[in-house]
VMD Tcl script that builds the backbone (N, CA, C; Angstrom):
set m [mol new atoms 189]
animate dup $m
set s [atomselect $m all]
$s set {name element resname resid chain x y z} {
  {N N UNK 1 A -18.609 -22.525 -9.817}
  {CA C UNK 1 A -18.629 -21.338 -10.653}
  {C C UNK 1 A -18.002 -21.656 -12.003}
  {N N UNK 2 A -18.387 -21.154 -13.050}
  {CA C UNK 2 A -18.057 -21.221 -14.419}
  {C C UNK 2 A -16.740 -20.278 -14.484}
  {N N UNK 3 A -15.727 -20.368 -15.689}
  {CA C UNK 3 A -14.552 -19.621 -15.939}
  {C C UNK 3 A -14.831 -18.604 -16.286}
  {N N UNK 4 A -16.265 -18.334 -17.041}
  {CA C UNK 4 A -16.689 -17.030 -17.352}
  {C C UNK 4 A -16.743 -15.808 -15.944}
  {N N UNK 5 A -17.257 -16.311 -15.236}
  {CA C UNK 5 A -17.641 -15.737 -14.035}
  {C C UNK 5 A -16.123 -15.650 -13.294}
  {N N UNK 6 A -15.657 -16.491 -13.151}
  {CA C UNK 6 A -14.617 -16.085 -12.275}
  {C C UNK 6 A -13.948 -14.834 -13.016}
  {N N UNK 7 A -13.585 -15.195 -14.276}
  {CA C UNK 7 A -12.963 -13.939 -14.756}
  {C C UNK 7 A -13.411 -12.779 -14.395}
  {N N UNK 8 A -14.531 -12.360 -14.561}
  {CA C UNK 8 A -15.775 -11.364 -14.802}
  {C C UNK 8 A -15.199 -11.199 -13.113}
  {N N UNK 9 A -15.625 -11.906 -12.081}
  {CA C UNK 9 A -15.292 -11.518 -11.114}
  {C C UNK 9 A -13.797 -11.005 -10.354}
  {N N UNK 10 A -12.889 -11.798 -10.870}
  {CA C UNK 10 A -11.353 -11.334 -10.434}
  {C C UNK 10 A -11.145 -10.643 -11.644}
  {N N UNK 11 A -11.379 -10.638 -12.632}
  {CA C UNK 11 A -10.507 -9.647 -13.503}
  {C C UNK 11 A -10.937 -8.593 -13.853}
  {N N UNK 12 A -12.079 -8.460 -14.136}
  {CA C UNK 12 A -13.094 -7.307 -15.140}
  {C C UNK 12 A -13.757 -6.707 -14.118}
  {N N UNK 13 A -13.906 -6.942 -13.073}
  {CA C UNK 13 A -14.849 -5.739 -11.730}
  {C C UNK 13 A -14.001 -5.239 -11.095}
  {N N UNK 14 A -12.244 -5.684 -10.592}
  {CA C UNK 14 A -11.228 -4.698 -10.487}
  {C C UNK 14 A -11.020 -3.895 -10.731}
  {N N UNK 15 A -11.137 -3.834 -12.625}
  {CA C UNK 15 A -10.659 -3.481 -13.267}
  {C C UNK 15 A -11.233 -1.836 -13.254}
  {N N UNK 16 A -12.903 -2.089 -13.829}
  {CA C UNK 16 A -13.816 -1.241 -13.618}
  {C C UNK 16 A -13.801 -0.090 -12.309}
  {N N UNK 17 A -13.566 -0.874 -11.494}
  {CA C UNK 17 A -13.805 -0.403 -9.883}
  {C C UNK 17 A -12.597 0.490 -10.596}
  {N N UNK 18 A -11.294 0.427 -9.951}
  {CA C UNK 18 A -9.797 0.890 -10.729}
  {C C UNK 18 A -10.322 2.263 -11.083}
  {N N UNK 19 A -10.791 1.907 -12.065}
  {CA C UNK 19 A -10.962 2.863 -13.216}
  {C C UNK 19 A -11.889 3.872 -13.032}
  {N N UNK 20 A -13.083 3.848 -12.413}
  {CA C UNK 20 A -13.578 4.662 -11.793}
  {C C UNK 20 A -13.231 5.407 -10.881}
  {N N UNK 21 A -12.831 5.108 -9.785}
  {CA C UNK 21 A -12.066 5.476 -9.004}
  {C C UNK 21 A -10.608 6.749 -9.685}
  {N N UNK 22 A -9.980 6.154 -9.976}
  {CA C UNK 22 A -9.234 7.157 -11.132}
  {C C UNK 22 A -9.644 7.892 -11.554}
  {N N UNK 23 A -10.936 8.108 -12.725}
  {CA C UNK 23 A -11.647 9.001 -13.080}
  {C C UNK 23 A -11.932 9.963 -12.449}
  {N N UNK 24 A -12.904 9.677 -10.987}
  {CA C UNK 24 A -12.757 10.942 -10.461}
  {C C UNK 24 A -12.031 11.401 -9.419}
  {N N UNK 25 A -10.736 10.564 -9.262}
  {CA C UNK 25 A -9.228 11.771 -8.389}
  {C C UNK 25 A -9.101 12.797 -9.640}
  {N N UNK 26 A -8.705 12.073 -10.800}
  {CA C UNK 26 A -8.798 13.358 -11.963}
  {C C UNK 26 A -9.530 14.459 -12.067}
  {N N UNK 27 A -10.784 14.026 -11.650}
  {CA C UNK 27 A -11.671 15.167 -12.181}
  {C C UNK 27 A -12.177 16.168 -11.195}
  {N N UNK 28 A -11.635 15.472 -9.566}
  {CA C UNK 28 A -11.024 16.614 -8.355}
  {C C UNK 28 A -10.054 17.061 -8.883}
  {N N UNK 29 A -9.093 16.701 -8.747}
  {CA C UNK 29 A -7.425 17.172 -9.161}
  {C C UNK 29 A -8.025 18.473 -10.392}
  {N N UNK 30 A -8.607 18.293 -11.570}
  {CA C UNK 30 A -8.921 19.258 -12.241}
  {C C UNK 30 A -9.464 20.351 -11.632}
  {N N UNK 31 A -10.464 20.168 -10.933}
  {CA C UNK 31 A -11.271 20.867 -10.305}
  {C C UNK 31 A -10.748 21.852 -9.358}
  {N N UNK 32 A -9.974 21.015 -8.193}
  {CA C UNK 32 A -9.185 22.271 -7.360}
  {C C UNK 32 A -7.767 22.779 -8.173}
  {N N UNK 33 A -7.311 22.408 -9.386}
  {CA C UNK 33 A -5.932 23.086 -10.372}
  {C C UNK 33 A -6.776 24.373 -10.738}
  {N N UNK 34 A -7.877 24.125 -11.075}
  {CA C UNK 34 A -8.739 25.289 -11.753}
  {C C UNK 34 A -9.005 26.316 -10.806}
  {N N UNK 35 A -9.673 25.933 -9.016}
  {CA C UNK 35 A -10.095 26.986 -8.500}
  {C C UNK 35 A -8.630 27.498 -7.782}
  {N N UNK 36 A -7.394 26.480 -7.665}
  {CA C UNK 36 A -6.324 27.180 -7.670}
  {C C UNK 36 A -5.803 28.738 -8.258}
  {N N UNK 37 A -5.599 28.404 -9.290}
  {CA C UNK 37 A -5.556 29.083 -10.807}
  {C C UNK 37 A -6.267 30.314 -10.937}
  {N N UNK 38 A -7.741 29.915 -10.003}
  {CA C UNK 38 A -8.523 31.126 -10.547}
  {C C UNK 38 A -9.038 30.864 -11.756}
  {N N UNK 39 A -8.973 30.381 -12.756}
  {CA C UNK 39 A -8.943 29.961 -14.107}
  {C C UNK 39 A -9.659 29.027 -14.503}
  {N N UNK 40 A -11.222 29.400 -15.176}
  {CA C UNK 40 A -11.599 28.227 -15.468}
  {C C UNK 40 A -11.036 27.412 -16.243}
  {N N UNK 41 A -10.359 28.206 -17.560}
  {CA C UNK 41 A -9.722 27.062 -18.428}
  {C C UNK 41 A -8.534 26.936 -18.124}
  {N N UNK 42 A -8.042 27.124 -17.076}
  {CA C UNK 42 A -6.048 26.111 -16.648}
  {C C UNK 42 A -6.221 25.223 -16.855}
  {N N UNK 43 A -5.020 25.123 -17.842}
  {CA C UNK 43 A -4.047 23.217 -17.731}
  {C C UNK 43 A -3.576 23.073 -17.162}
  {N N UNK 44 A -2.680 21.983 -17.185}
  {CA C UNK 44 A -1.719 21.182 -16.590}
  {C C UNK 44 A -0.527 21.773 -16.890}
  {N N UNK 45 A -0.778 22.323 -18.370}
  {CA C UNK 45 A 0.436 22.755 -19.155}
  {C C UNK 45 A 1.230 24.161 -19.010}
  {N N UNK 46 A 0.122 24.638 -17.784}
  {CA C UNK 46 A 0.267 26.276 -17.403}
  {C C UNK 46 A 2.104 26.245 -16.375}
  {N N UNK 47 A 1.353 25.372 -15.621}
  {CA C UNK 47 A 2.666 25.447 -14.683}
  {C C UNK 47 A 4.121 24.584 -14.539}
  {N N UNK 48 A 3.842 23.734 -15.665}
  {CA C UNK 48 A 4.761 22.384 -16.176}
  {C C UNK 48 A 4.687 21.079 -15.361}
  {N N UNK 49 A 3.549 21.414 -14.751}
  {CA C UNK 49 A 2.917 19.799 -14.051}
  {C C UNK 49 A 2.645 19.025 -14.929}
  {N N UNK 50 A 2.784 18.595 -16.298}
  {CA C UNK 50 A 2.261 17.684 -17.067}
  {C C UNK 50 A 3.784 17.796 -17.274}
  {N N UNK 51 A 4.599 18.221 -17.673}
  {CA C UNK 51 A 5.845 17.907 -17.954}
  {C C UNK 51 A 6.673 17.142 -17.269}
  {N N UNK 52 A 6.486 17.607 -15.704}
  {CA C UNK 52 A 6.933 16.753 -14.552}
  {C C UNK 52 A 6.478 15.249 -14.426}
  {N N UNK 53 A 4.922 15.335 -14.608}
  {CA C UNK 53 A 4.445 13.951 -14.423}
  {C C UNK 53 A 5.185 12.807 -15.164}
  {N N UNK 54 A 5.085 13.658 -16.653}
  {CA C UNK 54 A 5.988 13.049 -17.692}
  {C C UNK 54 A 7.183 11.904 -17.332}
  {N N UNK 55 A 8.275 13.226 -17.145}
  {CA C UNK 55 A 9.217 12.734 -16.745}
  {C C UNK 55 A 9.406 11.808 -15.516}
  {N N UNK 56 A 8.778 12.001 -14.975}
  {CA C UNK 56 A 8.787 11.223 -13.684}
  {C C UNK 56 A 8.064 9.744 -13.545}
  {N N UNK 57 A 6.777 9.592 -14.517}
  {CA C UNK 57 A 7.030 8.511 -15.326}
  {C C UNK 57 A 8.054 7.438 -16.077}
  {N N UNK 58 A 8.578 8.283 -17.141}
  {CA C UNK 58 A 9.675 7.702 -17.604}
  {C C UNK 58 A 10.522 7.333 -16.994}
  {N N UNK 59 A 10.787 8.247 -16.107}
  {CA C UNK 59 A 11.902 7.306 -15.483}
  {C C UNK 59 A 11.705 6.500 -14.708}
  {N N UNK 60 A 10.538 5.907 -14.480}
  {CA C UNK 60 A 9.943 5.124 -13.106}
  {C C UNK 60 A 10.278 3.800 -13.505}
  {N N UNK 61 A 9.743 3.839 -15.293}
  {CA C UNK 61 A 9.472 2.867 -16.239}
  {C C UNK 61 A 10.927 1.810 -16.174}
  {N N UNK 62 A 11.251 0.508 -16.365}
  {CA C UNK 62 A 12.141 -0.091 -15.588}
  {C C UNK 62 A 12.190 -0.900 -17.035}
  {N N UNK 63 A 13.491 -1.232 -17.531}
  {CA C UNK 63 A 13.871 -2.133 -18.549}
  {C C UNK 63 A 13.967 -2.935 -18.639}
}
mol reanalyze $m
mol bondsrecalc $m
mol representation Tube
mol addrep $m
């Protein structure tokens, strides 16, 4: 196999896969926040779940 390919194969179809995958837990997660809500247009920002995530990030983040 060529270096092109291996890459393409261990690095860049992970990656993709990953990322898709992600995309749509998000776009459930949106989906039942909304029929939660009642609300077609609820945020994140309604109930301070984006604030939490936030923080809970940051501090995950390691120096």
């Amino acid at each position: 196999m060529s270096r092109e390919s291996l890459v393409v194969r261990n690095i860049r179809l992970p990656r993709v896969f990953v990322t898709i995958i992600v995309g749509m837990n998000l776009a459930v997660s949106g989906a039942i926040f909304q029929a939660v809500m009642r609300n077609e247009l609820a945020s994140p920002f309604i109930l301070g779940s984006s604030s939490g995530s936030s923080s809970a990030v940051c501090s995950s983040i390691r120096r």
